[in-house]
C-alpha positions as CSV (number, residue, x, y, z in Angstrom):
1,X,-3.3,-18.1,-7.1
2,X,-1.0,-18.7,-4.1
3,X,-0.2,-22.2,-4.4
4,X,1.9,-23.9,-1.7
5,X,1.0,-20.8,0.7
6,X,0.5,-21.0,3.7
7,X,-2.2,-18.8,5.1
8,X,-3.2,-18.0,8.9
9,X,-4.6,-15.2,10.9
10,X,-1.8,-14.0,13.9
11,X,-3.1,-12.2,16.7
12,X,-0.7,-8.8,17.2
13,X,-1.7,-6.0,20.0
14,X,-4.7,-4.7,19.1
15,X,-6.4,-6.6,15.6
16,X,-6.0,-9.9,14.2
17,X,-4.1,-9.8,11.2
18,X,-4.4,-12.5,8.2
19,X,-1.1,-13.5,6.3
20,X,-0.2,-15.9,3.6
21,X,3.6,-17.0,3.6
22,X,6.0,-19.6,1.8
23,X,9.4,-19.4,0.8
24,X,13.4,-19.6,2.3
25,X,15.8,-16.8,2.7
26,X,15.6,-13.1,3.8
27,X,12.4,-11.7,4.4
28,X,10.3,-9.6,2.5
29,X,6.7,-7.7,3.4
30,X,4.0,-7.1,0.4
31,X,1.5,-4.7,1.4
32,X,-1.4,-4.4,-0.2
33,X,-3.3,-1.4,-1.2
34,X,-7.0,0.3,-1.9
35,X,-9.4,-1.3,-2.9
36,X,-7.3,-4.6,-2.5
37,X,-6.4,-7.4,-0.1
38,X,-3.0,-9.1,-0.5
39,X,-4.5,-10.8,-3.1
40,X,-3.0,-8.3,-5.5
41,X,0.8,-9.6,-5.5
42,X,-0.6,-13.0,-7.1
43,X,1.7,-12.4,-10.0
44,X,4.4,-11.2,-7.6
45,X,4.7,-13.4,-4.6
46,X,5.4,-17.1,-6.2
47,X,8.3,-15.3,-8.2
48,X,9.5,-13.5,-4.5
49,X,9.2,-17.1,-3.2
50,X,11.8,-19.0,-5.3
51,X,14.3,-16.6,-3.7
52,X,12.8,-15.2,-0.1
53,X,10.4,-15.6,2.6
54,X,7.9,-13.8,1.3
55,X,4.8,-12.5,3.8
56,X,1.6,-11.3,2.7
57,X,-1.0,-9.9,5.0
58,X,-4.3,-8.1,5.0
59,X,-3.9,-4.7,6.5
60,X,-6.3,-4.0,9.0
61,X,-9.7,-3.2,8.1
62,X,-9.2,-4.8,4.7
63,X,-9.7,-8.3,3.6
64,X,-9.5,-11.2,6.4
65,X,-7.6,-9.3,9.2
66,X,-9.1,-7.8,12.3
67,X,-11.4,-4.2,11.6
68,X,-11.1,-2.4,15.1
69,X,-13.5,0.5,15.9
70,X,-12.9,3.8,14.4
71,X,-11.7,6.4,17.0
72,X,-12.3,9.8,17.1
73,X,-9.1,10.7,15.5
74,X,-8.8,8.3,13.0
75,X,-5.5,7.0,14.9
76,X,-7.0,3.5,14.7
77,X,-6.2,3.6,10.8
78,X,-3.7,5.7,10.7
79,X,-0.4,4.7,8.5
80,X,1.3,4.3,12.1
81,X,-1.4,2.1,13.7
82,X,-1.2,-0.1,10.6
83,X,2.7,0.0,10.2
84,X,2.8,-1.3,14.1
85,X,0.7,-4.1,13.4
86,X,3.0,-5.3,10.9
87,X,6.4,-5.1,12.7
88,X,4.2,-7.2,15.5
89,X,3.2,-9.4,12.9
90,X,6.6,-9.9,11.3
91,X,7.9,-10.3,15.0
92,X,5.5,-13.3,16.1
93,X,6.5,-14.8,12.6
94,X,10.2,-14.5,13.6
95,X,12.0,-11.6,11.3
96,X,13.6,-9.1,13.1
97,X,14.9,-7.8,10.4
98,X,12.9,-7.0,6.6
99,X,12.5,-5.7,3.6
100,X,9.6,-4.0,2.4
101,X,7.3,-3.6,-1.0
102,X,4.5,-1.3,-0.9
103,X,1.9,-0.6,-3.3
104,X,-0.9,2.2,-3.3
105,X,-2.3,2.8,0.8
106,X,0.3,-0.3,1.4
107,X,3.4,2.0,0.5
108,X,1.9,4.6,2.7
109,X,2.0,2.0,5.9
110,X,5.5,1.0,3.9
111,X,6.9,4.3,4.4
112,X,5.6,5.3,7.8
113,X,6.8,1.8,8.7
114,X,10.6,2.6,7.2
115,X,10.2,6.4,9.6
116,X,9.1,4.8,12.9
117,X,11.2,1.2,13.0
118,X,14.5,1.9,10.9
119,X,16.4,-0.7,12.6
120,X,13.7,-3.1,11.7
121,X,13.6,-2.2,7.7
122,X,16.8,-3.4,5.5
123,X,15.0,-1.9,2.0
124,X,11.7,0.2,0.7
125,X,10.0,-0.3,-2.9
126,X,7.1,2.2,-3.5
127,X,5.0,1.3,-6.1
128,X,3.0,4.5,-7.2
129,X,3.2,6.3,-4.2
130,X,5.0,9.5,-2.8
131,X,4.1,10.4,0.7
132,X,0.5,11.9,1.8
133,X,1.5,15.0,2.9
134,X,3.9,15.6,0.0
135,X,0.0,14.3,-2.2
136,X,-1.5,17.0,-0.7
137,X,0.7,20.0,-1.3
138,X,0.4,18.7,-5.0
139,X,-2.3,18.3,-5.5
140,X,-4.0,20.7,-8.3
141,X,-7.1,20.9,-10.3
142,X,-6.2,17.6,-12.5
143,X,-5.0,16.0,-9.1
144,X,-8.5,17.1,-7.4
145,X,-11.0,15.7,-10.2
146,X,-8.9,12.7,-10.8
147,X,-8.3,11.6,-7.4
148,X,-11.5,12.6,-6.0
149,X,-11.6,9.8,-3.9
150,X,-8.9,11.4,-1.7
151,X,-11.7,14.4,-0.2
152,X,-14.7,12.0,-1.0
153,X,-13.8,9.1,1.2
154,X,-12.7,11.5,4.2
155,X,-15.8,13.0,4.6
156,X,-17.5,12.6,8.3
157,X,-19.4,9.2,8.7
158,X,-21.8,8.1,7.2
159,X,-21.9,10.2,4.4
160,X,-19.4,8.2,1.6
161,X,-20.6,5.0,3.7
162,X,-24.1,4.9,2.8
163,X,-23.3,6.4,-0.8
164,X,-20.6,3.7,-1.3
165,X,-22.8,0.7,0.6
166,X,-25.8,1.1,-1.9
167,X,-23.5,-0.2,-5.1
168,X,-20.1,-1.4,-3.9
169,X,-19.2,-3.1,-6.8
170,X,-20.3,-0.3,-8.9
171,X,-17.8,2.1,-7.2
172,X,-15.0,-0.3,-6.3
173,X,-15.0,-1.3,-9.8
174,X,-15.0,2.2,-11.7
175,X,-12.1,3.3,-9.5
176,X,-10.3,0.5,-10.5
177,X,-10.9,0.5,-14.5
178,X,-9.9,4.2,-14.0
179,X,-7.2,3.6,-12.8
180,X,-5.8,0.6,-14.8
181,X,-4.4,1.4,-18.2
182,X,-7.2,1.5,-20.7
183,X,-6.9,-1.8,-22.2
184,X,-5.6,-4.0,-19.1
185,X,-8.2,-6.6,-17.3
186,X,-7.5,-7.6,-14.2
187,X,-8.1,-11.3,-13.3
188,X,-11.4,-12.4,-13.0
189,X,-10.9,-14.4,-9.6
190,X,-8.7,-11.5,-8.2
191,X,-11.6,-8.8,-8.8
192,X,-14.2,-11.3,-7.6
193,X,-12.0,-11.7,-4.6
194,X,-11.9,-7.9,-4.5
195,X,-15.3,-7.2,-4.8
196,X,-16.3,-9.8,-2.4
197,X,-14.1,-8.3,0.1
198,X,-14.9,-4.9,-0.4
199,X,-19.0,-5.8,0.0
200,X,-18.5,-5.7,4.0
201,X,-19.9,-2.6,5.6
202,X,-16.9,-3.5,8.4
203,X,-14.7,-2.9,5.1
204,X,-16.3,0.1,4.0
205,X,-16.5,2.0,7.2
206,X,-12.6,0.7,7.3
207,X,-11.2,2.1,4.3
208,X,-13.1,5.6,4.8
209,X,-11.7,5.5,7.9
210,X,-7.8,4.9,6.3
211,X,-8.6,8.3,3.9
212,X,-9.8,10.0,7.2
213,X,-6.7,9.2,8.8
214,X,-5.3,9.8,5.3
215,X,-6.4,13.8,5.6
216,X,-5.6,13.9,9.3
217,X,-3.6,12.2,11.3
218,X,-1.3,10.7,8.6
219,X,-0.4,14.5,7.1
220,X,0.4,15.5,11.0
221,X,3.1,12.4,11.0
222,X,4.2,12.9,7.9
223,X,4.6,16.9,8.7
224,X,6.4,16.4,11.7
225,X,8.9,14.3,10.6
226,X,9.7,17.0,7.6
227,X,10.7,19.4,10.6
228,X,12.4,17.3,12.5
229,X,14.3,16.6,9.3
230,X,13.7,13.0,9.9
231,X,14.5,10.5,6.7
232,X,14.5,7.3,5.4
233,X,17.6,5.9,6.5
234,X,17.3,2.4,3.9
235,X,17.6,2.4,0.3
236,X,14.3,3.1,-1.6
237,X,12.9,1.7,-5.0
238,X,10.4,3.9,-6.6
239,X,8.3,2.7,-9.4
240,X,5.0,4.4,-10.9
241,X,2.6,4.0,-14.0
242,X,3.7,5.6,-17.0
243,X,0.2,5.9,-18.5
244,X,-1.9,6.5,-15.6
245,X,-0.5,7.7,-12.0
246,X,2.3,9.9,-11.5
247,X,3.2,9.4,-15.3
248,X,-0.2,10.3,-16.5
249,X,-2.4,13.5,-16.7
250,X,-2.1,15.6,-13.6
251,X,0.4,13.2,-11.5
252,X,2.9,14.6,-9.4
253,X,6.3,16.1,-11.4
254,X,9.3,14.4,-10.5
255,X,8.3,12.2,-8.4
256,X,11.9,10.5,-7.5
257,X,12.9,14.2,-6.5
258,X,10.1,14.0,-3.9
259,X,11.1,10.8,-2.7
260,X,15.0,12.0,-2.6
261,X,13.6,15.1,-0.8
262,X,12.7,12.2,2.3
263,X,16.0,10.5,2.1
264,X,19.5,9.6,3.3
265,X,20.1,6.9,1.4
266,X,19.9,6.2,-2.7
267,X,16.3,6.3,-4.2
268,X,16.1,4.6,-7.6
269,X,13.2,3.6,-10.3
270,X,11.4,5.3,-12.9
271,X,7.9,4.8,-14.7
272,X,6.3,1.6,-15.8
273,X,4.5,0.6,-19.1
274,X,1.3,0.2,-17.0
275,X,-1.2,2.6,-15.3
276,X,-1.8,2.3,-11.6
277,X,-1.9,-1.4,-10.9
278,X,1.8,-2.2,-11.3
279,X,1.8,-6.0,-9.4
280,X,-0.7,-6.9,-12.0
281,X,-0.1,-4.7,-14.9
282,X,3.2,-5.2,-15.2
283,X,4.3,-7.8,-13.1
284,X,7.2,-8.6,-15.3
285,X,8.7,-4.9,-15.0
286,X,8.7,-4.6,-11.7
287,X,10.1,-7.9,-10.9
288,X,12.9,-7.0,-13.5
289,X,13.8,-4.2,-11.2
290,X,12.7,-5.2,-7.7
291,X,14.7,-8.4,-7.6
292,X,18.1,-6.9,-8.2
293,X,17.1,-4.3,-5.8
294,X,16.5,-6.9,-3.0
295,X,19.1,-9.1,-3.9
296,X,21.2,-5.9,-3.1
297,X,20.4,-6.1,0.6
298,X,23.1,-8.7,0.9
């Protein structure tokens, strides 16, 4: 899926961090989200790559990078502990200077990455996501039973672990079909690559610990950057499913107004024929709009 790649595992402060690359020209990040590896952007990258470096790691805990020990506080996976591991990681690969696509937990490292290194981020894309705290204060009955995964997964150890560890691929793969539009498969190697991934307790105990940060230490970030009246500073691309996510039943209303609520700059985009996969539901829409929107960094 990632022909002429080239893949290797880069050693940043605190995790190892696993990153496939290829392409010339200005750099951009794809981050991945849950219950993905960067595996997801295999419709995405080889397109990115005809025209930039493109760089696609495994956050921590997920996939082939490093899984460091929970802490007490959940700051090991918080959005900032993840988002620092990435600016390391673009460092030792030689970009000072990037621009970055997010989708799902990914845009959440994405954004707290565009708050705590402005200088290092030339552009943002969001792909359906606004940020946790704003989630949170939106979230309403709809929101609750439809995103139940948000209070599920942040539940104290080892409650969703063992739950989740009995049938992985059972609950890995309802949340995505949920998700998804109702009539969209997603590529049989991707999912398998998914699934496979997913399987590790290290994983699991991971990504519970992300949505524990998620409903913690990530909401504290987020909140005190709101008042300290701190923004996004670069120009942000928001796009979002149309049939499932913010477009769907219970998403968040005006979701751009939310995002222009955290910025300086302009914030662009609008909904997707697609539910909540949008790199591999409709890889051809947001190409049509991410491209231009990169491109425009010159």
């Amino acid at each position: 899926m990632f022909d002429g790649f080239k893949t290797e595992t880069v050693a940043v402060a605190e995790t190892e961090i696993f990153v496939r690359t290829a392409g010339i020209g200005d750099p951009v990040l794809l981050i991945h989200g849950f219950p993905q590896t960067g595996a997801c952007w295999h419709k995405i990258a080889p397109t990115l790559a005809e025209r930039f470096r493109v760089v696609v790691p495994d956050l921590r805990g997920y996939g082939a990078s490093g899984k460091p020990a929970p802490s007490h506080d959940h700051a090991a996976h918080s959005k900032r502990a993840m988002a620092k591991d990435l600016v390391q990681l673009m460092t030792a690969l030689g970009h000072e200077t990037f621009a970055v696509v997010g989708h799902d937990r990914g845009a959440r490292v994405g954004f707290r990455l565009s708050m705590d290194h402005p200088e290092r981020v030339t552009r943002f894309c969001s792909l359906d996501v606004i940020p946790t705290l704003d989630m949170w204060e939106k979230m309403d009955l709809a929101g609750a039973v439809g995103g139940f995964h948000w209070s599920f997964l942040a539940q104290p150890a080892p409650v969703p672990e063992t739950m989740i560890g009995s049938d992985p691929d059972f609950f890995y793969g309802y949340l995505m079909r949920k998700w998804a539009a109702p009539e969209f498969l997603f590529d049989a190697h991707a999912m398998q690559l998914y699934l496979e991934a997913m399987r590790d307790p290290a994983v699991i105990e991971a990504t519970c610990e992300d949505y524990r940060a998620g409903a913690s230490i990530d909401v504290a970030h987020d909140r005190d950057d709101r008042e300290s009246g701190r923004r996004l500073s670069c120009p942000l691309l928001f796009l979002y499913g149309g049939i499932r996510g913010f477009g769907g039943p219970g998403g968040a209303r005006d979701p751009l107004d939310t995002w222009r609520n955290w910025s300086d700059s302009e914030v662009t985009g609008g909904p997707a024929p697609c539910g909540h996969f949008l790199p591999e539901e409709a890889p051809g829409t947001v190409l049509e709009q991410l491209l231009p929107f990169l491109l425009a960094a010159d």
